[in-house]
C-alpha positions in Angstrom: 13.4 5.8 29.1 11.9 8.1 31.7 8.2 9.0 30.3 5.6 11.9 31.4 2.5 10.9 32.2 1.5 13.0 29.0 3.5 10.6 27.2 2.2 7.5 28.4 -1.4 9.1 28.4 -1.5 9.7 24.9 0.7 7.2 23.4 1.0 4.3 25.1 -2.4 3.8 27.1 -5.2 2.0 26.4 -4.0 0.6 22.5 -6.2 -1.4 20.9 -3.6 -3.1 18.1 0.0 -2.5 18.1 1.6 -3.1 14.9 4.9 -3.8 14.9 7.1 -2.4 11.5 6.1 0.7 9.8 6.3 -1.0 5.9 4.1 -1.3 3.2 2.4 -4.5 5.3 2.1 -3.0 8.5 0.7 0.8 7.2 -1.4 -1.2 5.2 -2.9 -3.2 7.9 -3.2 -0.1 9.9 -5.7 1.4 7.5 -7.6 -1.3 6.7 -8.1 -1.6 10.8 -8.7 2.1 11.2 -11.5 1.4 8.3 -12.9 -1.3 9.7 -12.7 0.5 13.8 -13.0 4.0 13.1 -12.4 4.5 17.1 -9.8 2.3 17.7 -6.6 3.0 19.4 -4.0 2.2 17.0 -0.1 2.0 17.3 3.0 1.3 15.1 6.2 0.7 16.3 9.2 1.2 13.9 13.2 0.6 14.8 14.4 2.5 12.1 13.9 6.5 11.3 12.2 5.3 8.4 10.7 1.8 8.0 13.3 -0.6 7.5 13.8 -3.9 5.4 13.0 -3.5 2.0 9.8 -1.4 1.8 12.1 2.3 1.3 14.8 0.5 -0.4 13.4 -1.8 -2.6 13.7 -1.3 -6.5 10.0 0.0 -7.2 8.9 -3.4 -9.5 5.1 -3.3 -9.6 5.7 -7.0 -11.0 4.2 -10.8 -10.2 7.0 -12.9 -11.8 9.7 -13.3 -14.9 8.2 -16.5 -16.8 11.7 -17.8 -15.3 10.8 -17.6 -12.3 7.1 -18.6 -12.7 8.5 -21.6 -14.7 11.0 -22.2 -11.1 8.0 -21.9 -8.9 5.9 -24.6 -10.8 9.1 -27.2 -9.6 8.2 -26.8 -6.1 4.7 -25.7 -6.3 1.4 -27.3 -7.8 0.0 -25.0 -10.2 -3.1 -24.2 -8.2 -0.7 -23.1 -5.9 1.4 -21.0 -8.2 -1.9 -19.4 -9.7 -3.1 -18.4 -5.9 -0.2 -16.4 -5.7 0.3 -14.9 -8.6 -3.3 -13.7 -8.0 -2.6 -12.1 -4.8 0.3 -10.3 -6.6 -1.6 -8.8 -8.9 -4.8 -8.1 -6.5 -2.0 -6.8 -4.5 -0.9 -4.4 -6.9 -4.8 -3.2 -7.9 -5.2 -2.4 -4.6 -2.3 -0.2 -3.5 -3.0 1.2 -6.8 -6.7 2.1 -5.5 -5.7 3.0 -2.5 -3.0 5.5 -3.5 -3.8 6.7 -6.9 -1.4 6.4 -9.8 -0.5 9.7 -9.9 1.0 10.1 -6.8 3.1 6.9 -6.7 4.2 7.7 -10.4 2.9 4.5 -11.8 4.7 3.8 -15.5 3.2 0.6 -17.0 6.2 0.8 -19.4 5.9 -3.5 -19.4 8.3 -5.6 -18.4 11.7 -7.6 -20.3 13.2 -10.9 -19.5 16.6 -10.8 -20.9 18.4 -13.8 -21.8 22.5 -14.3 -21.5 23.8 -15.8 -25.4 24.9 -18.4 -23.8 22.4 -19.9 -21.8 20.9 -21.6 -24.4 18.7 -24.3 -21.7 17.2 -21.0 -19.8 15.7 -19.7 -22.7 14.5 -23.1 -24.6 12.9 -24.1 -21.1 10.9 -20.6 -20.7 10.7 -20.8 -25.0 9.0 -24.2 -24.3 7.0 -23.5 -21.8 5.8 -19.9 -22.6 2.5 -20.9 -24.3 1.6 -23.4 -20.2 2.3 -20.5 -18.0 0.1 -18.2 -20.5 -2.9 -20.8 -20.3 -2.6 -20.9 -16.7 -2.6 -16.8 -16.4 -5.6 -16.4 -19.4 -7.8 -16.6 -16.2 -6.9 -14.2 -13.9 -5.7 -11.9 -16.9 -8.0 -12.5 -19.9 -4.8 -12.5 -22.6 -1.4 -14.0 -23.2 1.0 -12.3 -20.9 4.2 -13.5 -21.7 4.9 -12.3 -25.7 8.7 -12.7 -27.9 10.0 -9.2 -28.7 13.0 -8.2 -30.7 16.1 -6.3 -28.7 15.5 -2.7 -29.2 17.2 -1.2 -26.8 20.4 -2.2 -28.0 21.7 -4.6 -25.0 24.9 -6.6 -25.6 25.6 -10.4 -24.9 22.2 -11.6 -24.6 19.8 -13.6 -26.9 18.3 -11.3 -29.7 14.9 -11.9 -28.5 13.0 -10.9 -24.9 10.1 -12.2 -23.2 7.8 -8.9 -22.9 5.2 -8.6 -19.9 2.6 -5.8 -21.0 1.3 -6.0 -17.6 4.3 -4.9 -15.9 4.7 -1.3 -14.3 7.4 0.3 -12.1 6.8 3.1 -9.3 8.3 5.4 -7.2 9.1 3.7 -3.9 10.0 6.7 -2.0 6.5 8.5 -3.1 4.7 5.3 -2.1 6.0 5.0 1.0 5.7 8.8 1.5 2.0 8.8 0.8 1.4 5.4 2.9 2.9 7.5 5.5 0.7 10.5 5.1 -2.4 8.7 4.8 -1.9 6.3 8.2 -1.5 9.0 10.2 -4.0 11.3 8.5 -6.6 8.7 9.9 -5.6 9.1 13.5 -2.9 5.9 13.6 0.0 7.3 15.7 3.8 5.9 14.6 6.4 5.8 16.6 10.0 5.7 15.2 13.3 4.1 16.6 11.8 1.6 19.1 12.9 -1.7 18.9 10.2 -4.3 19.5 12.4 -7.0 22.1 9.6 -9.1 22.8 6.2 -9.7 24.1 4.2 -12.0 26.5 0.3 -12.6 26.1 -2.2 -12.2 28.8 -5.7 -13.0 29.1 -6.6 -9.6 28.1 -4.2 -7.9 26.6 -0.5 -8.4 25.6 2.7 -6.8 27.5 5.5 -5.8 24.4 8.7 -4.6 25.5 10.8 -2.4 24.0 14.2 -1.1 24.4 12.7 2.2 25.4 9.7 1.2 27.2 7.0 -1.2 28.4 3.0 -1.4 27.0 -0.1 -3.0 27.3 -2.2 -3.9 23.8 -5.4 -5.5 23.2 -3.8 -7.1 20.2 -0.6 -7.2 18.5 0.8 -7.9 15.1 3.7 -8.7 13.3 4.9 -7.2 10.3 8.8 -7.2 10.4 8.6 -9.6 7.5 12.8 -10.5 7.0 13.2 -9.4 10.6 10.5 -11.6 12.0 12.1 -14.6 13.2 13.4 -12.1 16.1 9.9 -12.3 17.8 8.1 -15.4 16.1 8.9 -19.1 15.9 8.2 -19.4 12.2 9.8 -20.0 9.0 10.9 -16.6 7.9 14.8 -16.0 6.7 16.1 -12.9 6.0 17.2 -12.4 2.8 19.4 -9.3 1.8 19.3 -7.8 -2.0 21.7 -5.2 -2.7 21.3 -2.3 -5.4 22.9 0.1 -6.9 22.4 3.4 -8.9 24.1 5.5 -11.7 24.3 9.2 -12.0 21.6 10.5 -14.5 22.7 9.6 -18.1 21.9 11.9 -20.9 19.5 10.7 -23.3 19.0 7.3 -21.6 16.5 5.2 -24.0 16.2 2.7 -21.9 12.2 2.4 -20.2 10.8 -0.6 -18.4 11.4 -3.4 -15.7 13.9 -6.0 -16.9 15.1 -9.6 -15.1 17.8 -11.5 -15.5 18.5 -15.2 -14.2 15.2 -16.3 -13.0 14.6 -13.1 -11.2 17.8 -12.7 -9.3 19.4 -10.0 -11.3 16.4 -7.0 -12.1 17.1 -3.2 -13.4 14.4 -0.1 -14.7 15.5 3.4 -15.5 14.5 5.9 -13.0 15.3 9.4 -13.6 17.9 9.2 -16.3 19.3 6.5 -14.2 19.6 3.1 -14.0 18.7 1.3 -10.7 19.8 -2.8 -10.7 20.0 -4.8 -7.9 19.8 -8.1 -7.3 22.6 -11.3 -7.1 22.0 -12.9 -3.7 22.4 -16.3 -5.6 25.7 -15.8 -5.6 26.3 -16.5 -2.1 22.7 -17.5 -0.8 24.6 -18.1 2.7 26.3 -14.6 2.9 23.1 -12.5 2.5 21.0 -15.0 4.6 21.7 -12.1 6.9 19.8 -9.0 9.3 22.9 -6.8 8.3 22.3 -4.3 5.9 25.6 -3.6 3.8 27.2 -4.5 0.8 29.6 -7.3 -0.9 32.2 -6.8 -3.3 31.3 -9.9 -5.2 27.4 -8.7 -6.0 28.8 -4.7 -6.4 31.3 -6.0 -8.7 28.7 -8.8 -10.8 25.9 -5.7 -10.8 28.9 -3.6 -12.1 30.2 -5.7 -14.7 26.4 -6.5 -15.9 26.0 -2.7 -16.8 29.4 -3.0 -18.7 28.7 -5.9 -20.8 24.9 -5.9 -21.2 22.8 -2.7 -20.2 25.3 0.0 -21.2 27.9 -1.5 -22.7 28.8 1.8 -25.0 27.3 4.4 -23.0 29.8 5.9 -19.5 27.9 5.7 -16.8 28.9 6.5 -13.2 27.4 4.9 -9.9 26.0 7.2 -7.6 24.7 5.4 -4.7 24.6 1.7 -3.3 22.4 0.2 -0.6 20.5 -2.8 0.4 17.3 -4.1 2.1 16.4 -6.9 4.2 13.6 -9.5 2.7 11.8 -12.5 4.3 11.5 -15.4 1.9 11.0 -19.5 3.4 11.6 -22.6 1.4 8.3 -22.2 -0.3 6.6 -19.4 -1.4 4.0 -19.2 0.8 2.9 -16.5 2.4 2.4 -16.6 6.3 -0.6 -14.4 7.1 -2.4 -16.3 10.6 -3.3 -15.8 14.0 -0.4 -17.2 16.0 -2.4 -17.5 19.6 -5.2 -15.5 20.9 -4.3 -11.8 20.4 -1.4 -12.2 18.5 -0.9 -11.9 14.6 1.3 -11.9 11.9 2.2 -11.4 8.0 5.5 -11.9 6.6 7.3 -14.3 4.5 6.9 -12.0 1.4 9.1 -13.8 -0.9 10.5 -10.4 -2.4 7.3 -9.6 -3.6 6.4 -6.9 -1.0 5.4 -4.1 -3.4 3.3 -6.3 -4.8 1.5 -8.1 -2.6 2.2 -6.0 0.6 -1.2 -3.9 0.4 -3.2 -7.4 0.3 -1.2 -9.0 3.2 -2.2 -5.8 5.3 -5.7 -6.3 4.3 -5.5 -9.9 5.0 -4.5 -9.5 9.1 -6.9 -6.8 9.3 -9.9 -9.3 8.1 -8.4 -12.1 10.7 -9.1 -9.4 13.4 
């Protein structure tokens, strides 16, 4: 890429941190740093015209885990553990909350539903049985029982005739989130650069060189917040994991309002605009959508598909209207990664799915390591 010296003069010189991914992490971090250095030099570098993964195309769940999938965490995690991040979901979520205002990201706290197929009679028994642990261990950080029984009232087909209701549960509008993420970074002075490819980087004693497929730069520092796509520049444990989705048309008099989960969390849908919006069914082929490729299957269209059929609208026509997918980073625990890889470089990734959630605290968290 042939540059002025304009160009290079006011974009590329004398950078104080370069941030690499324009998401709900990296914005995030870029704030907090441009709070914390007022006169700082900062830089983000995105690939994509808008910020890829999953922060513009995720499904808008301001959630910290189905008992389902609280009740699967506790296999692999001690509880201390499990509490730790359920309360950086939730400090997560009061802080992008702060930081943006309700208003303007459209925040519903409608609750959330954990539905239950007829019959999977061990799913619900286990989370039945162990409703009234996971609430004791929450009563801390939330003062109340979360996790409550409520009857089916909105008239869903082939699953058990009681929920598990999450009063604590909200939903959001990505696109406005991300929008006003946008606005604000660059309000403060942050410059973003869209379509550059981050292809690498070497560290010097001073500063470190990051190449991109359109040009070189130097950076006093320089962090990582590609989450699913990380692995492409780190040596850590961070897989990409693709979710598909899918939306209807608008349906006329749609009753249906809240954030609902399915099969430990793999299968998730809320109204939005008349519509329905689901996604979700990776566990089908964990394997196939290990993958960087955005796209969609047949087998998870046609599972989402068939879902809305027999459970969510099973007497009301509905028509799809759009389908897409985004790129997470999950590990084989869910543990974040937020650290200091070497002197001057950074990182904060391995979200776990969880991005809306706990994105705004992750940004937060590299900015206080610098």
């Amino acid at each position: 890429m042939n540059l002025s010296y304009w160009e290079i003069k006011s974009w590329l010189t004398n950078v104080d941190f370069t941030i690499v991914g324009s998401g709900i992490v990296g914005l995030n971090c870029a704030i907090q740093l441009k709070n914390k250095f007022p006169k700082a030099n900062i830089l983000v570098l995105e690939k994509g015209v808008l910020p890829q993964g999953a922060s513009t195309k995720n499904a808008g769940f301001a959630c910290f885990g189905s008992l389902s999938e609280i009740i699967e965490d506790l296999k692999l995690h001690t509880e201390e553990e499990v509490l730790e991040l359920i309360n950086k979901r939730i400090k997560g979520l009061i802080l992008l909350r702060r930081t943006l205002g309700d208003k303007i990201i459209d925040y519903k706290q409608f609750g959330g539903f954990e539905l239950f197929p007829i019959n999977d009679n061990q799913l619900f028994e286990t989370c039945f049985s162990k409703r009234e642990l996971v609430n004791q261990l929450l009563k801390p950080v939330l003062g109340k029982d979360v996790f409550t029984l409520k009857a089916n009232s909105f008239g869903f087909k082939n699953i058990k005739e009681q929920y598990i209701y999450n009063e604590f549960e909200g939903q959001l509008d990505t696109g406005k989130m991300m929008d006003a993420l946008l606005h604000q970074t660059t309000s403060k002075g942050v410059k973003i650069l869209n379509n550059i490819s981050v292809e690498g980087f070497s560290e010097h004693n001073n500063s470190v060189k990051v190449r991109t497929d359109k040009f070189e730069l130097s950076t006093s520092n320089l962090i990582i917040a590609t989450n699913g796509f990380a692995s492409k520049l780190i040596n850590e444990d961070v897989k990409p994991a693709r979710a598909q989705v899918l939306i209807t048309k608008p349906i006329e008099n749609l009753h249906i309002k809240g954030t609902f989960h399915l099969d430990k969390g793999y299968y998730y849908f809320r109204n939005i605009n008349n519509r329905i919006l689901f996604g979700g069914g990776r566990n089908l082929d964990f394997k196939r959508e290990e993958t960087m490729t955005f796209g969609e299957t047949e087998l998870v269209q046609n599972k989402l598909e068939h879902f809305l059929k027999t459970v969510i609208l099973p007497e009301t026509p509905f028509e799809i209207d759009m389908r897409w997918s985004g790129i997470m980073g999950v590990g084989n625990q869910k543990k974040l990664l937020v650290k200091q890889i070497s002197n001057r470089v950074f990182c904060g990734v391995r979200l776990g799915g969880m991005g809306v959630a706990i994105g705004s605290l992750i940004g937060k968290e590299i900015a206080d390591l610098l």
